[in-house]
C-alpha positions in Angstrom: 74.1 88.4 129.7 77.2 88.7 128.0 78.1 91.9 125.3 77.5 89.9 122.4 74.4 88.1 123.4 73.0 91.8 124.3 73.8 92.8 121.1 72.3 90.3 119.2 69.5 90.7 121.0 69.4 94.3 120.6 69.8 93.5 116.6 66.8 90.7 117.1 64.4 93.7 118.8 65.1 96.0 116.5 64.0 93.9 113.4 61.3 92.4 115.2 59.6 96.5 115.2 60.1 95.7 111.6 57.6 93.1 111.1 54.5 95.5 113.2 56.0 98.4 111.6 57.0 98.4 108.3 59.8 100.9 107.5 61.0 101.4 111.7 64.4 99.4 109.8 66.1 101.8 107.9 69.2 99.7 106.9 70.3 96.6 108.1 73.4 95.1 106.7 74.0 92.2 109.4 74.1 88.7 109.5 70.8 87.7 107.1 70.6 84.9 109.7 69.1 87.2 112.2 66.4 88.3 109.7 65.4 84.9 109.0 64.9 84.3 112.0 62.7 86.9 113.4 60.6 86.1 110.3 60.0 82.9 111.0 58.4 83.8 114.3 55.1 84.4 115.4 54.2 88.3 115.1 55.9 90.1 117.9 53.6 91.0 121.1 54.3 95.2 121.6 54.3 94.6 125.4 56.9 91.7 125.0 58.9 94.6 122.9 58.7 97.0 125.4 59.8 94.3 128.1 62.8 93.1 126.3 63.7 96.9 125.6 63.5 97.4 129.6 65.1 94.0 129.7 68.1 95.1 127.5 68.7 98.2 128.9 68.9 97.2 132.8 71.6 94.9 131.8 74.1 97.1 130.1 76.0 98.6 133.4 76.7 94.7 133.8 77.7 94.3 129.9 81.1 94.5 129.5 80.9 97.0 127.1 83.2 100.2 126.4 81.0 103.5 127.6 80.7 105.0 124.7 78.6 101.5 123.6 76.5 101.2 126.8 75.7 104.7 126.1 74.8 104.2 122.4 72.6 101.2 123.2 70.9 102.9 126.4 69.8 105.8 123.8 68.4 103.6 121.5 66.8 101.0 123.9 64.9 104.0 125.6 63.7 105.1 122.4 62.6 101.4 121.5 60.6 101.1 125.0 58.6 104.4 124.0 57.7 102.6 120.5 56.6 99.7 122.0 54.9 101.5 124.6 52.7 103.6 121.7 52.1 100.1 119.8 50.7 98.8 122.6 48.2 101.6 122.6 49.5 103.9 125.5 48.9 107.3 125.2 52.1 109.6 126.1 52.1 113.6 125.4 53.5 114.4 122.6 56.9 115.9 124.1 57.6 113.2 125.9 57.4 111.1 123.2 59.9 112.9 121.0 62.2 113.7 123.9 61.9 109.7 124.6 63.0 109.1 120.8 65.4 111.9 120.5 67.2 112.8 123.4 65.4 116.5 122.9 63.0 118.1 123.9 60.5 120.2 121.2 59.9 123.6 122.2 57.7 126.5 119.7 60.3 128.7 118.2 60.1 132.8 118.7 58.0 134.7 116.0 59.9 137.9 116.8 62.9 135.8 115.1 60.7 135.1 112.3 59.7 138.4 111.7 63.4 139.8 111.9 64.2 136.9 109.3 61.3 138.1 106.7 63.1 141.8 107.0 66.2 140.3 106.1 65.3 138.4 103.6 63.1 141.4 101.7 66.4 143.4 102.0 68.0 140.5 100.1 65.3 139.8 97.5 65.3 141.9 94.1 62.2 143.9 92.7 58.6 144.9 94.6 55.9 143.6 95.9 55.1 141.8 99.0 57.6 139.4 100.7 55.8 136.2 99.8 55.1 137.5 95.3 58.9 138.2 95.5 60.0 135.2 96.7 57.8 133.5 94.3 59.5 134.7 91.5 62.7 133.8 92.2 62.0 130.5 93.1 60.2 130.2 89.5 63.4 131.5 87.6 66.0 128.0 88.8 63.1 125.6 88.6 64.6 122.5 87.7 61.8 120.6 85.0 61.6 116.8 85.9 62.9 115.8 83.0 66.2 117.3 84.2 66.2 116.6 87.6 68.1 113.4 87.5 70.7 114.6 85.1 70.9 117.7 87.7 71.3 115.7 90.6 73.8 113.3 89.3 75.9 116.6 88.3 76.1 117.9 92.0 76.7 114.4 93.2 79.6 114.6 91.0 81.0 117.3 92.0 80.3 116.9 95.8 81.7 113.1 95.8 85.1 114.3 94.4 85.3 116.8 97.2 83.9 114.4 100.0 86.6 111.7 98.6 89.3 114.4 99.0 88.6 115.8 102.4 86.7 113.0 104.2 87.2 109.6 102.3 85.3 107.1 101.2 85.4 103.1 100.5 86.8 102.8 97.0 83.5 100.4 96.3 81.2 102.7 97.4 78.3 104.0 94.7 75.2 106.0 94.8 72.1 105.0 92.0 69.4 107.6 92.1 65.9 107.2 91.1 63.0 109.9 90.4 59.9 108.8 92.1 56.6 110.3 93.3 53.7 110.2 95.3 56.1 109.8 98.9 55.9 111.9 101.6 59.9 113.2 101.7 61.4 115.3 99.3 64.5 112.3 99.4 65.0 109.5 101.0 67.9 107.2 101.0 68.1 103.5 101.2 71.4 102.4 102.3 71.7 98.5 100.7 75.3 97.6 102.4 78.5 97.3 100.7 79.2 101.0 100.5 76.0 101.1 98.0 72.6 103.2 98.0 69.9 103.9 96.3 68.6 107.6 96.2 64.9 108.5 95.6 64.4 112.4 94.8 60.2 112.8 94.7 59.7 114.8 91.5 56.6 116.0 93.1 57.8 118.7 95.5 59.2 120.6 92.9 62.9 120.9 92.8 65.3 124.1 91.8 68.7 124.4 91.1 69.0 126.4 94.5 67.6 123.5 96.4 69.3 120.3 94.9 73.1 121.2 96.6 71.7 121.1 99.9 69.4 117.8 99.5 72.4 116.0 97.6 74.8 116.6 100.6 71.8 115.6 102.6 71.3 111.9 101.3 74.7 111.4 99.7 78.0 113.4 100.1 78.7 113.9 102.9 75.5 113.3 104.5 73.2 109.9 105.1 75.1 107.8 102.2 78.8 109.3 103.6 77.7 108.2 107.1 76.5 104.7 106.2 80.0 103.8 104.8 82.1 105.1 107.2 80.4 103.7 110.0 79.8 100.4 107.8 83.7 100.4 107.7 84.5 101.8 111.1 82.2 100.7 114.1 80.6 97.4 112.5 83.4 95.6 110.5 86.7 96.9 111.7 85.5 97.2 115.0 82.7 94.3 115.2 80.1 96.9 116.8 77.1 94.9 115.6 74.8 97.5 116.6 75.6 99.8 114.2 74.6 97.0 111.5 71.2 98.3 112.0 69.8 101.3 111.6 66.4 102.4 113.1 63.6 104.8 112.6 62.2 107.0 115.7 65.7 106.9 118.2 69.1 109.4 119.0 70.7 107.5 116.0 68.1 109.6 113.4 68.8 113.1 115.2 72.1 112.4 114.8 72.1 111.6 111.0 69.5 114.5 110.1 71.5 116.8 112.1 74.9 115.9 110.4 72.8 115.3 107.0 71.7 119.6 107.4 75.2 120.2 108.1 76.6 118.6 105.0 76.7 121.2 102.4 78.5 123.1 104.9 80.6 120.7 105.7 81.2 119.6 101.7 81.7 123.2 100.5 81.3 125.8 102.9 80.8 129.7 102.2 80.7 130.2 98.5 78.8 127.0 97.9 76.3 129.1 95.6 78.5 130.2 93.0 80.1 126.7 92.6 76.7 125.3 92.3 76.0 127.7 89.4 78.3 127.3 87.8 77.6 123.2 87.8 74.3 124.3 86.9 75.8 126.6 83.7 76.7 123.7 82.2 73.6 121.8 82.3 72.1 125.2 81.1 69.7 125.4 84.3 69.8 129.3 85.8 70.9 129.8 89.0 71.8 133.1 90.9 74.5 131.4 93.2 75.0 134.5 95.4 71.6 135.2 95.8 70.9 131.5 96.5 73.2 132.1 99.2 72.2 134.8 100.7 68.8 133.5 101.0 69.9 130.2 102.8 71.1 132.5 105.6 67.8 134.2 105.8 65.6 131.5 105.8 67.7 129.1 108.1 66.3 131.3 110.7 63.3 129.5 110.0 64.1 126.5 110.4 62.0 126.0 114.1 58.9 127.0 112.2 58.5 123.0 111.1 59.1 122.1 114.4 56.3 124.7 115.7 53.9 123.0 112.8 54.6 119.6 115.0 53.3 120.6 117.9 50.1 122.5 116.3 48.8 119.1 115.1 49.8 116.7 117.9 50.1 118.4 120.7 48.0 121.6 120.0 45.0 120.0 118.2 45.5 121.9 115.0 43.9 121.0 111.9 45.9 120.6 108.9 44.6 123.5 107.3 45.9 125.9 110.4 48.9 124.3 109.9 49.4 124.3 106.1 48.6 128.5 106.8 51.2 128.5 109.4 53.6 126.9 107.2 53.1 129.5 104.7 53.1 132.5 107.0 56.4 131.7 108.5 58.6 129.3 106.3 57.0 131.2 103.3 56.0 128.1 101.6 54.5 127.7 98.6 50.6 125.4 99.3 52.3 122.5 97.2 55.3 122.6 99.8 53.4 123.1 103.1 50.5 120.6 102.2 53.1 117.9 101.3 54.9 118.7 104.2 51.8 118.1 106.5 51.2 114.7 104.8 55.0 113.8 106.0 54.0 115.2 109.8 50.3 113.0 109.7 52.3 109.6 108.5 52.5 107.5 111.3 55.3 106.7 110.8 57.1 109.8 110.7 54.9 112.1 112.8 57.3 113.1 115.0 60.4 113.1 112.8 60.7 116.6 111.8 62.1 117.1 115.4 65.5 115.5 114.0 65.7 118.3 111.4 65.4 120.9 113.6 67.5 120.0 116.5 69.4 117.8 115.3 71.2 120.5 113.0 70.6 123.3 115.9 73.0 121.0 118.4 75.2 119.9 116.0 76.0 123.1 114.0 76.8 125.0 117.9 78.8 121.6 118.7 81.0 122.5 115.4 81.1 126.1 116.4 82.3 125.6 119.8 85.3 123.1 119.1 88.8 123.1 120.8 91.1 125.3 119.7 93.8 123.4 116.5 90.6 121.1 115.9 89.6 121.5 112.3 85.9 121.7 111.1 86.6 119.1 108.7 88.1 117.0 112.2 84.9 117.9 113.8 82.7 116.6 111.4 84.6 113.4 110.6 83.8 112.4 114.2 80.0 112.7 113.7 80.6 110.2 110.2 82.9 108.0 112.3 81.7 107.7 116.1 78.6 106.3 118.2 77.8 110.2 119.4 74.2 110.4 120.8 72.5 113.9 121.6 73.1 113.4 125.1 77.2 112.7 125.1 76.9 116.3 122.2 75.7 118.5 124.8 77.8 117.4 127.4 81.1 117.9 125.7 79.1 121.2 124.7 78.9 122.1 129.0 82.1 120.9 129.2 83.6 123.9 127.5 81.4 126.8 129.6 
């Protein structure tokens, strides 16, 4: 089979999972051809899926393609057999799974480090009163109402665009619409449409504040999953003709990736100081925000960060109820029951159930992969690689061992 035919077929396989799961297509901006196509056939067999995944993958060393492609493709193709394999009603333990989609494998954080991370933050936190009626009442004092939240979020994607323009670029075309939704399972979600466009949903139900919205706007938008989808749009699939990376699909490497890079982005965007210049966007809007504190906090709580990842394995691989794990949740993250209930729905969806693992470590192997770059590489070089090039978690960690 030659390179192009494997990718096509790659492309074909990937919107075939489409049409037994709704959703497992994220983005796909390629030849509307290929779409057609798939659904005019028959409804896809899972074992044929997992086949042609097997299929695909043996033929790659054979392929002509570069490394870094094979390597891409080999990722996702694993990831593709273990979907199949799960449609077709095999039962695999739950780490296998994720470390089959992933390229990771999920492991319960240390509540020592939690514990350490609660002291912290009480030494941070004004006033008395136990950790969790402290925390409360700072989070009630930047609420954002919903009737602001759009205004709110368009402001900080304002502000975050110019600065993601300047140090990154962007497409002169490119445009983000947002929309306030509810009733999802996500906080945000963004649908990349092609053309350097997206649409933005922000789920008014969560409950935003003005401490939160910087870091989910670098998530979807600037310089996070919206950033990403035009640079790569530009890059690998038109300039270069990498059809794979016309599609984009749920439950492989390619999501680590992106949620990893997404966590990253405010970092990446702004950098220390990122709460005073976020309240003082807010100032304007008249919203409240203690920046520093805001701050502060982050560094705190993103010590935390495993605790989702620990709530993942209580319900699917440690037969916890969701009410165990909606307690846990609000032990250890110090969520609110709003937060850690709607959280829960996201990890039951099945869908998603495993997809909190690309959160977690995804930004855990890509914030040391920053940390630990060459010597005269910038962090703004660093990061534009992850925007711009066909990295998977594997090739991460060993340019990571590369440096011991």
């Amino acid at each position: 089979m030659d390179s192009e035919a494997l990718v096509t077929e790659y492309v074909l396989l990937g919107l075939r999972f489409e049409r037994l799961v709704p959703g497992f297509v994220d983005s796909f901006t390629g030849d509307p051809a290929l779409r057609r196509r798939v659904q005019a056939q028959s409804r896809p067999d899972p074992a044929r899926l997992t086949a042609d995944a097997q299929r695909l993958r043996a033929a790659l060393p054979e392929s002509g393609l570069a490394e870094p492609r094979r390597r891409f493709l080999a990722a996702q193709l694993t990831a593709l057999e273990c979907s199949g394999r799960g449609l077709a009603g095999e039962q695999l333990p739950f780490p296998a799974e994720v470390e089959a989609y992933f390229q990771v494998t999920p492991v319960l954080g240390d509540q020592d480090e939690y514990r350490e991370a609660h002291r912290e933050l009480a030494e941070v936190l004004p006033g008395r009163g136990s950790l969790p009626a402290r925390l409360n009442a700072v989070r009630s004092r930047d609420a954002v109402p919903a009737t602001r939240l759009k205004v709110c979020v368009q402001a900080v994607s304002s502000a975050l665009r110019d600065r993601v323009r300047r140090e990154f670029g962007l497409p002169v075309q490119e445009v983000v619409d947002y929309q306030i939704v509810t009733d999802k399972p996500w906080s945000g979600f963004n649908h990349y449409l092609g053309e350097y466009r997206s649409r933005v949903a922000v789920n008014a139900d969560v409950g935003h504040r003005a401490a939160n919205l910087p870091q989910l706007v670098a998530h979807e938008s600037y310089p996070g999953h919206h950033t990403e989808h035009c640079r790569k749009e530009a890059g690998l699939a038109i300039r270069d003709a990498q059809a794979e990376h016309t599609i984009f699909l749920v439950n492989t490497p390619q999501c680590l990736m992106a949620e990893g890079l997404a966590n990253l982005g405010l970092q990446a965007a702004v950098g220390p100081g990122w709460g005073p210049w976020a309240a003082e966007i807010f100032a304007d809007l008249g919203i409240w925000m203690d920046g520093e504190l805001a701050e502060r906090m982050e560094i705190a709580m993103s010590r935390l960060l495993t605790v989702g990842q620990d709530a993942l394995l209580m319900l699917h691989d440690g037969g916890a109820d969701d009410a165990e794990v909606t307690a846990y949740l609000q032990r250890w993250m110090l969520m609110s029951d709003q937060r850690a209930r709607h959280l829960v729905r996201f990890m039951r969806d099945p869908l998603w159930r495993a997809y909190t693992t690309t959160y977690v470590e995804g930004y855990r192997l890509l914030r040391r992969w920053l940390e630990n770059r060459p010597a005269g590489t910038s962090s703004t070089d660093r990061y534009r690689r992850l925007l711009d090039e066909p990295l998977v978690p594997e090739s991460v960690r060993a340019e990571l061992a590369a440096r011991v």
